[in-house]
GUDO-601665 format. One record per residue (C-alpha): residue number from 1; residue in one letter; x, y, z. Coordinates in Angstrom, 1 decimal, always signed. Each point is the difference from the previous one (the first is absolute). Example, Ala and Ser with C-alpha at 12.3 -4.5 7.8 and 13.67 -1.06 7.14 Angstrom:
2
- 1/A/+12.3/-4.5/+7.8 .
- 2/S/+1.4/+3.4/-0.7 .
***
This chain:
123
- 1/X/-10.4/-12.2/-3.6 .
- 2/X/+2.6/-0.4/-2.6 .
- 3/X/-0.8/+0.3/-3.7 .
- 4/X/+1.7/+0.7/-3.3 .
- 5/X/-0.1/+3.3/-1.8 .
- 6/X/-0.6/-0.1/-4.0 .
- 7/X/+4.1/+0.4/-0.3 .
- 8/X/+0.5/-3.0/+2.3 .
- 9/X/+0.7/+1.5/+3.1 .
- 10/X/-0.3/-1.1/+3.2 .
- 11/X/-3.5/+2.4/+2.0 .
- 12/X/-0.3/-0.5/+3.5 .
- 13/X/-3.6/+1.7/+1.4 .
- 14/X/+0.3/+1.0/+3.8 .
- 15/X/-2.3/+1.5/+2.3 .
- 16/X/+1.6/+3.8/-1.1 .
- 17/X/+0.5/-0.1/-3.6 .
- 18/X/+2.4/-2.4/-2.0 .
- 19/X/+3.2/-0.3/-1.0 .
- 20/X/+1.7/-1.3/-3.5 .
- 21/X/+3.3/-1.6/-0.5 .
- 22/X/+2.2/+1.8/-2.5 .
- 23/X/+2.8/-1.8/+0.0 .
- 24/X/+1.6/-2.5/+2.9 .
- 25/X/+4.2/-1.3/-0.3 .
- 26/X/-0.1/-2.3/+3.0 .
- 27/X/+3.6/+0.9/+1.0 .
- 28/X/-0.2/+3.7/-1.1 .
- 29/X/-3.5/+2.0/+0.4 .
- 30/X/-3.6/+0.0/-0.3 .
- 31/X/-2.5/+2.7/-1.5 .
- 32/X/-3.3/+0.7/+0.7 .
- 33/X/-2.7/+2.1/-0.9 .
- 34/X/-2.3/+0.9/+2.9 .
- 35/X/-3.5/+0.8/+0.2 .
- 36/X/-1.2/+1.7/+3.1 .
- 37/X/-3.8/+0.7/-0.1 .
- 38/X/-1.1/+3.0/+1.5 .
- 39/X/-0.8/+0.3/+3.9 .
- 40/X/+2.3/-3.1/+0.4 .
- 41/X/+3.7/-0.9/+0.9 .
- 42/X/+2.5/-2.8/+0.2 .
- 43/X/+1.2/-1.8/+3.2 .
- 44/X/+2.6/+1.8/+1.8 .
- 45/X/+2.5/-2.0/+0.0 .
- 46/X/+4.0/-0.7/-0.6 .
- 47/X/+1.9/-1.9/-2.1 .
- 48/X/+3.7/-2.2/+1.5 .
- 49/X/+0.9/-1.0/-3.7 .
- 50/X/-0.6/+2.8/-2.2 .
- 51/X/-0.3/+3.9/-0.7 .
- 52/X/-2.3/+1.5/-1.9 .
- 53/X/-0.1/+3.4/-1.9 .
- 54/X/-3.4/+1.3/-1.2 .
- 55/X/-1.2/+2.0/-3.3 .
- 56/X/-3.3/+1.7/+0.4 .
- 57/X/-1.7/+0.3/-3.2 .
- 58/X/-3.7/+0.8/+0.6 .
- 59/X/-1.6/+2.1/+3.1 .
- 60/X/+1.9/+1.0/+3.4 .
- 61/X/+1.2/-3.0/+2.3 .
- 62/X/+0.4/+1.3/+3.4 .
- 63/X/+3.3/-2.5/+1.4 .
- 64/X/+0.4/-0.8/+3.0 .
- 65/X/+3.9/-0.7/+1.1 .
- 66/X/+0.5/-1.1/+3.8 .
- 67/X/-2.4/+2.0/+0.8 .
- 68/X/+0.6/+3.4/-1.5 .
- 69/X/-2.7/+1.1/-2.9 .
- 70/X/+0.9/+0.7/-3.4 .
- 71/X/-1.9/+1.2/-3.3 .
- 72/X/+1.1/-1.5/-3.2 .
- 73/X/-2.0/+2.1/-2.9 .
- 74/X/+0.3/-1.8/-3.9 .
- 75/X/+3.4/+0.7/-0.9 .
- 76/X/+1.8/-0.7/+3.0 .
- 77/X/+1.9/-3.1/+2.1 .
- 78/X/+0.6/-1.2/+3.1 .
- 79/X/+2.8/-2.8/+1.2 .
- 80/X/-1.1/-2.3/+2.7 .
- 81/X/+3.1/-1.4/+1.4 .
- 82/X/+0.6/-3.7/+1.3 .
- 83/X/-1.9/-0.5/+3.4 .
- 84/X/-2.0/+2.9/-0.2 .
- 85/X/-3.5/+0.0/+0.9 .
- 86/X/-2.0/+1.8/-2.4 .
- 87/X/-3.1/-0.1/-1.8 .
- 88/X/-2.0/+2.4/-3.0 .
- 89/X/-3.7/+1.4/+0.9 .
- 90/X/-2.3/+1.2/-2.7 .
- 91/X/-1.6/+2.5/+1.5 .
- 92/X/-1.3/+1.5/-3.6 .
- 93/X/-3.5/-0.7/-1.8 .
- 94/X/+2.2/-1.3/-3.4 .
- 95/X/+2.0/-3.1/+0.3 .
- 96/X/+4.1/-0.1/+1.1 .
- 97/X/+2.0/-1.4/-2.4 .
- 98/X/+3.8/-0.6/+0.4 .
- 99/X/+2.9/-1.7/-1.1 .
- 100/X/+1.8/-2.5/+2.8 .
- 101/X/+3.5/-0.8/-1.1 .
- 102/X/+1.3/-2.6/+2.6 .
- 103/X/+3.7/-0.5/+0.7 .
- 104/X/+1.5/-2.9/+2.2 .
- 105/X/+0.6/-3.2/+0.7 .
- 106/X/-3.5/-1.3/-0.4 .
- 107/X/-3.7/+0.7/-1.3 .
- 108/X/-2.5/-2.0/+1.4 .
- 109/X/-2.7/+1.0/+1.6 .
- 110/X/+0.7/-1.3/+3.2 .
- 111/X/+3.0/+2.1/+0.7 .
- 112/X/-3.2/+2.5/+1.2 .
- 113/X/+0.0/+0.5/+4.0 .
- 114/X/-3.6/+1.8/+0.2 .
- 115/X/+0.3/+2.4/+2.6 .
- 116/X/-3.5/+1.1/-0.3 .
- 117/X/-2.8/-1.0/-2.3 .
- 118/X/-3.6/+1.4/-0.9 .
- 119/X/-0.6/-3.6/-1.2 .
- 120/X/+0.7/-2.3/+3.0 .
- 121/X/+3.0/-1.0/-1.1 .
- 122/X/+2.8/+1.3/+2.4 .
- 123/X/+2.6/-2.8/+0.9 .
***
């Protein structure tokens, strides 16, 4: 469900967490803020038109990256490269937070191929 925040922002509530838009140049990059409750995790999933680099900010993100595990503590980044399946677990008691700076040719949110999905949403 999409909602505003009190600055304006665009909130989109998922079945995980949430995410916020920061700041979207339609030609250039989008940010996000990302919510991941605990116990829960995003699709795994790939991208064709866009790279992402996350920011953790709050808690540990465990990444996954084709495959191979990796722990992201507060503090520390992680680049998701174009085409590669990934996907961030909370497996924590306190909430995930991190910053999604997307880089590419396009945003939307259906450049998502869900590899895998908790939800029932796997293409």
């Amino acid at each position: 469900m999409i909602s505003k925040d009190s600055r304006g922002r665009e909130v989109d509530e998922r079945p995980w967490g949430s995410f916020t838009v920061l700041d979207d140049e339609l030609f250039d990059h989008k940010v996000k803020r990302i919510v991941v409750a605990p116990g829960k995790r995003l699709s795994y999933q790939r991208h064709s038109r866009r790279a992402e680099h996350w920011f953790v900010v709050n808690g540990t993100a465990t990444v996954i990256l084709d495959d191979v595990e990796h722990e992201v503590k507060s503090g520390e980044s992680i680049d998701i490269e174009l085409g590669q399946a990934h996907r961030c677990e909370n497996r924590g008691t306190t909430p995930v937070v991190f910053i999604e700076v997307q880089h590419g040719t396009y945003f939307g949110e259906d450049d998502i191929e869900r590899i895998e999905d908790d939800f029932g949403r796997a293409n």
